[in-house]
N, C-alpha and C positions, 0 to 999 in steps of 0.2 A: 496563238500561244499566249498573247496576253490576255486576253479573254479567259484562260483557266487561270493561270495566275492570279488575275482578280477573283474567282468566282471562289479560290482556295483562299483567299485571305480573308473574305465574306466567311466561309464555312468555318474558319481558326478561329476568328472575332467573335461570332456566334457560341460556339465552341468555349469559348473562354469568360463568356456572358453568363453563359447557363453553369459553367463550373463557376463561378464567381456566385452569383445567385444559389447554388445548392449548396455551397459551404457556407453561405449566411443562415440558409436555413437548417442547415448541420446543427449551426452554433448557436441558434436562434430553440430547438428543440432543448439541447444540453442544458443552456442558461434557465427554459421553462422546468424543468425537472427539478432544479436545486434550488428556484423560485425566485430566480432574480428576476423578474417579471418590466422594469425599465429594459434591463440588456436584450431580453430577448424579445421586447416590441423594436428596439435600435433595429437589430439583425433582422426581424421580418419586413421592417421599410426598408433595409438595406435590400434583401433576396427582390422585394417586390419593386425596387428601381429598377433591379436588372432583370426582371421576368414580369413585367407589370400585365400579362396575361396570364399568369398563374391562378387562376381560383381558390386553389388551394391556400397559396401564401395571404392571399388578400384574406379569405376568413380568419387565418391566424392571425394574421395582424389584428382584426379589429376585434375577436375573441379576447387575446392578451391584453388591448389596451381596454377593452373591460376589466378585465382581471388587474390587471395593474392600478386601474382607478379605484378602483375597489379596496385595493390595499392601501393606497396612498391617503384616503378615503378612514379608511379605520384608522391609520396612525395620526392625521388631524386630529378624528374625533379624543385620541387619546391624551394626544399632548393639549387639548382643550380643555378637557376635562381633570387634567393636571395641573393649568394654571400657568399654562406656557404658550399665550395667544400666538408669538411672533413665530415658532416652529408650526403649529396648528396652520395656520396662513397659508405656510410655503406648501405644505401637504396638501391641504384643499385646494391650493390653484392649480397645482398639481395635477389630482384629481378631476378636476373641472376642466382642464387643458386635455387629456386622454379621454375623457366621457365629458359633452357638450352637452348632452341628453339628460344629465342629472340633477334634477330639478333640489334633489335634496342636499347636494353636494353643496351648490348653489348658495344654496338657504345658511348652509352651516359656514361659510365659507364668509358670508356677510356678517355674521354671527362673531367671526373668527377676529375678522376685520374689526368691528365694532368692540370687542375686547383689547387688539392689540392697540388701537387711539385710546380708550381709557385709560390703560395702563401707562401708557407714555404723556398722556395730559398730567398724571399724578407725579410721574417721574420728572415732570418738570416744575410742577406746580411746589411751591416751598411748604413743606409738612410745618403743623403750629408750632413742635418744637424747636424746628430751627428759626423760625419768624423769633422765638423768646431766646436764640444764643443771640441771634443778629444784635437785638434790641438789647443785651445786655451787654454786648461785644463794646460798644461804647461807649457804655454807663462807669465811672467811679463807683467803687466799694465805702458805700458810709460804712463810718467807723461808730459803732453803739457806744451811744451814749451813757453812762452810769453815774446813779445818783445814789452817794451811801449817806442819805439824810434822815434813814430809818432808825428810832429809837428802840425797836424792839428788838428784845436776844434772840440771837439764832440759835433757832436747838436742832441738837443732830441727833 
């Protein structure tokens, strides 16, 4: 008797693996449709922990997380090309984190990096202007001197 009792708890555990697993990939389809493409790489390593012989789940997953690089990928390139190195960054490692493979990613990603240190070397480096408040922040106002020693009439 206890030998079916275990082999029925085995079969519910199983059971509740594979329903567990098919409502990631449920929600892992719905999320690809509307194109939230992080959420639904989440949910397909969710389905494929609990089905990690699925074929099926393992090509979505690595499908989407092309796809998802891809987009991560484009919206670096955008806020890059906007002039907003430190969002650029986060999108490119992003990208480079979901696709290892992309050599171009990479590239722009260094690129990303090497704009966001210029940007904050200047941001800390003191602009000429403020170098001329500093220097005059402790300077005395000379008072002009005037000399009314001139003979000649003022004409107006």
């Amino acid at each position: 008797m206890k030998s079916w009792t275990k082999a029925i708890a085995v079969l519910l555990a199983a059971a509740t693996m594979s329903c567990v697993g098919a409502t990631a990939a449920r929600e892992a389809k719905d999320a690809e449709q509307l194109g939230q493409w992080d959420v639904a790489v989440q949910k397909y390593a969710k389905a494929l922990e609990e089905n990690p012989d699925n074929a099926k789940y393992k090509l979505s997953l690595v499908r989407l997380k092309l796809r998802a690089s891809q987009a991560h990928f484009d919206r670096g390139k955008l806020h890059r090309s906007a002039g907003n190195p430190e969002l650029a960054v986060v999108e490119l490692q992003q990208a480079v984190l979901l696709d290892p493979t992309n050599d171009y990613a990479k590239v722009e990603l260094r690129k990303a990096q090497e704009d966001f240190a210029r940007l904050q070397a200047e941001r800390g480096e003191e602009t000429r202007f403020e170098k001329m408040k500093r220097k005059a922040r402790g300077a005395r106002a000379v008072t002009p001197l005037l000399e009314p020693s001139s003979d000649k009439p003022i004409n107006l």
